[in-house]
Every structure is written in structure tokens, then in C-alpha cells.
Backbone as JSON, one array per atom type, in Angstrom:
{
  "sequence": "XXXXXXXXXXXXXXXXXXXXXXXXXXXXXXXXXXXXXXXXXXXXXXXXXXXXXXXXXXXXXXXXXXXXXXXXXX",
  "N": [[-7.33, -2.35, 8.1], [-4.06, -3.25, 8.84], [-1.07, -1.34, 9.19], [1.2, -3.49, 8.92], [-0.21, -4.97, 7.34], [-0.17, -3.56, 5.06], [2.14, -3.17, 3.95], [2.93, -5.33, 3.38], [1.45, -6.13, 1.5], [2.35, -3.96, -0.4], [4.9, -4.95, -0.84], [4.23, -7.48, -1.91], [3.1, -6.67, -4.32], [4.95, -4.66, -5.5], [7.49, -5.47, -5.04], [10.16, -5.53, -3.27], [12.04, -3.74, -2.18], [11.41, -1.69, -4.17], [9.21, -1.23, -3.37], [9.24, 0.88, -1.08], [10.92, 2.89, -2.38], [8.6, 3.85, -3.81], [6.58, 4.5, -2.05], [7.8, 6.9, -0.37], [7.99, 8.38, -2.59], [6.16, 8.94, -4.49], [3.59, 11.08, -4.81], [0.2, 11.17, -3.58], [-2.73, 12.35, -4.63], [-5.07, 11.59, -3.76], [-5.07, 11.17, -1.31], [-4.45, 13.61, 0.03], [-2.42, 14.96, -1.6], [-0.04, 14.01, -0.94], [3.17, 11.96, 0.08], [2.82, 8.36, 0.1], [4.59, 7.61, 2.78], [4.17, 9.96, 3.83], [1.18, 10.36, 4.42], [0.7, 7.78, 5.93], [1.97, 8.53, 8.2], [0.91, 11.03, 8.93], [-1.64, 9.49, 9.91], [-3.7, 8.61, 8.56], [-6.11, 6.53, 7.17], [-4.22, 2.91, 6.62], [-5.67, 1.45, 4.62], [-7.14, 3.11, 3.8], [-4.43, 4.51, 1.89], [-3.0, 2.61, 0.5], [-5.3, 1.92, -1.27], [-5.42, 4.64, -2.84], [-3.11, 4.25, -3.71], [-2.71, 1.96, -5.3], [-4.95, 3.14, -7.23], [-3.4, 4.88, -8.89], [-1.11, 3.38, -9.75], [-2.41, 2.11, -11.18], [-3.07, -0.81, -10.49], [-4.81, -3.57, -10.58], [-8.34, -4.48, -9.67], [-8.36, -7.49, -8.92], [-5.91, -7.76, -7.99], [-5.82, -6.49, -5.76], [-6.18, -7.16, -3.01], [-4.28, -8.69, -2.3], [-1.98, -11.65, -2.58], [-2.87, -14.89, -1.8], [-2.68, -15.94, 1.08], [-1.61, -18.64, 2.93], [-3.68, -20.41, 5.85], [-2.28, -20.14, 8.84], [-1.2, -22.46, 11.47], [-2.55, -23.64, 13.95]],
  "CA": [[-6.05, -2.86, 7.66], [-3.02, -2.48, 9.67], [0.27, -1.05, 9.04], [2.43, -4.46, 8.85], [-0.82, -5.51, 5.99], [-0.22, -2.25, 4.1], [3.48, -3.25, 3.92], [2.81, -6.61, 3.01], [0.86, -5.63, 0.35], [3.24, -3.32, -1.1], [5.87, -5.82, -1.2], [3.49, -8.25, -2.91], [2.72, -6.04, -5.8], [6.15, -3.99, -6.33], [8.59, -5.85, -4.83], [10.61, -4.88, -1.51], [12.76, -2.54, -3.2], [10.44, -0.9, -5.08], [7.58, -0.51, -2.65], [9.52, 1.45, -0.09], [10.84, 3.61, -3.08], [7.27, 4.24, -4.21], [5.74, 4.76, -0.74], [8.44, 8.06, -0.06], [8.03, 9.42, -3.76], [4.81, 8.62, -5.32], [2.92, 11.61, -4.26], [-0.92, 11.15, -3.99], [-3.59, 13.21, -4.34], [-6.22, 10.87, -2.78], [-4.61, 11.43, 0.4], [-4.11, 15.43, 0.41], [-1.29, 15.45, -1.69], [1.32, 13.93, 0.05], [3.5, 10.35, -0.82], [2.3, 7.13, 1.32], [5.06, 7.57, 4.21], [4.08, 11.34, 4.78], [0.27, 9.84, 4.55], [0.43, 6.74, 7.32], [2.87, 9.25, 9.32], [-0.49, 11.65, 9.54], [-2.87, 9.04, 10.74], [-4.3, 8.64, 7.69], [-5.51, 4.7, 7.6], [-3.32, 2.42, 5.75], [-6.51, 1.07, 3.57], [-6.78, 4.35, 2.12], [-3.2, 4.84, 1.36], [-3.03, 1.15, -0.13], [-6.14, 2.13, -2.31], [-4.68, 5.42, -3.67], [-1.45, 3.7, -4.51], [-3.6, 0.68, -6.01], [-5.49, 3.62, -7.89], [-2.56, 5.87, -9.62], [-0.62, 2.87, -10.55], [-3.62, 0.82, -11.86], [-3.41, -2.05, -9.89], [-6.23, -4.57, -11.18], [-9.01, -5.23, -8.49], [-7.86, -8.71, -8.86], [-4.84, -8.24, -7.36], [-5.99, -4.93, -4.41], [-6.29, -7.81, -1.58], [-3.08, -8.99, -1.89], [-1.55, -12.74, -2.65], [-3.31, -15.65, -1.28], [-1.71, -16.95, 2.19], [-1.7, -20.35, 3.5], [-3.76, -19.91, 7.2], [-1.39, -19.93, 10.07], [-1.1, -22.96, 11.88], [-2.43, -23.23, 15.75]],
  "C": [[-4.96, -2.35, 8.6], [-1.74, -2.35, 9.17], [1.4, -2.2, 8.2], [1.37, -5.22, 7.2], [-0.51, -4.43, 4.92], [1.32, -2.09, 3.19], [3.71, -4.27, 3.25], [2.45, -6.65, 1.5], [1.5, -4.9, -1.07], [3.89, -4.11, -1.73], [5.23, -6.7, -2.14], [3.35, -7.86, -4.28], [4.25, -5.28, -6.38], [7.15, -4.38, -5.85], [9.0, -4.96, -3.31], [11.32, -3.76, -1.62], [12.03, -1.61, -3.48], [9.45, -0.25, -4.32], [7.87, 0.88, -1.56], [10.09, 2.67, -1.17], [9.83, 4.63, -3.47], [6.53, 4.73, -3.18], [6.58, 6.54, -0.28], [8.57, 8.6, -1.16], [7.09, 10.14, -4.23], [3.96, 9.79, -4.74], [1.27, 11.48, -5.12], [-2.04, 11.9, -3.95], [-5.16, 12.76, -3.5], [-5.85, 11.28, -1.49], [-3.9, 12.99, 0.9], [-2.86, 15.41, -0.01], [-0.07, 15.1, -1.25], [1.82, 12.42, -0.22], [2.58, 9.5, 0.64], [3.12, 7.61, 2.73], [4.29, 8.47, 4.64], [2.29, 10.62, 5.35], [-0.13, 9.33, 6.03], [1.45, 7.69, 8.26], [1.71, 10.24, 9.96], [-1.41, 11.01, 10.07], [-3.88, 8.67, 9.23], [-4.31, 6.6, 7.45], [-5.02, 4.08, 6.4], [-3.98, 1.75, 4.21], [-6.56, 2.18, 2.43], [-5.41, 4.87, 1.39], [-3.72, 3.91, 0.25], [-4.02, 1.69, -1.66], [-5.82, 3.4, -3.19], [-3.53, 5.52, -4.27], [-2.21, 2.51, -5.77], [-4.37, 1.9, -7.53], [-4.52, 4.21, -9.16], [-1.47, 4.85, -10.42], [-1.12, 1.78, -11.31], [-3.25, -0.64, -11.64], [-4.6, -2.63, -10.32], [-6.69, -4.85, -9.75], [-8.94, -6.36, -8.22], [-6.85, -8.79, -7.92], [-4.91, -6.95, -5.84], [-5.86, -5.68, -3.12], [-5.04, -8.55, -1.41], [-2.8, -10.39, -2.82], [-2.52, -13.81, -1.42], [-2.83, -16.18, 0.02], [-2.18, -17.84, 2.73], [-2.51, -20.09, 5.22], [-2.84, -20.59, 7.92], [-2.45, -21.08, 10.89], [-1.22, -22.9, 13.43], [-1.76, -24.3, 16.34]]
}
């Protein structure tokens, strides 16, 4: 997963507002303790953030892959 999907993702589930709130508060213990920014700022990959945010605020496995998108037009 990369960075700009991990972001995407966020926004999808808590809003744009909200996700960037939650990503510099939310501290997780899946990821040593530390919120999402400090997390993807260590190297730590953005799947496992995603999934320990997905975990603590009980995200439904229904919704862990995101929103459906239309494929991109060549």
C-alpha cells in the first residue's frame, strides 16, 4: 500500500477532517505505541498503520479496502 492509498483510505472512512485528526492523536499499540503520523514517519508500512487504525476503531472488514473506484481511463 502506498502512502497517498493510506490517505485515501482514511478520508474514505472518517472524513478529511477527521482522518488527519485521528492519524496525529489516536495512539496505537499495534504499531509500538505511537499515533499513525509518528508511525508512517518511522518507516513503518502504511498497510499496517491502516490495519491498526481499522482495528481500534472497529472498522468492519467490509469496509478495510476502501470505497469502490471507477478504473482510470487510458
Amino acid at each position: 500500500m502506498r502512502l497517498s492509498d493510506f490517505w485515501r483510505l482514511m478520508d474514505d472512512e472518517f472524513g478529511a477532517g477527521y482522518s488527519r485528526t485521528l492519524a496525529s492523536s489516536l495512539v496505537l499499540a499495534e504499531v509500538g505505541g505511537v499515533t499513525a503520523v509518528d508511525a508512517l514517519n518511522r518507516g513503518t508500512p502504511p498497510r499496517a498503520v491502516w490495519l491498526a487504525i481499522c482495528n481500534i476503531q472497529d472498522v468492519p472488514p467490509e469496509r478495510r479496502l476502501g470505497k469502490d473506484l471507477p478504473p482510470k481511463e487510458q
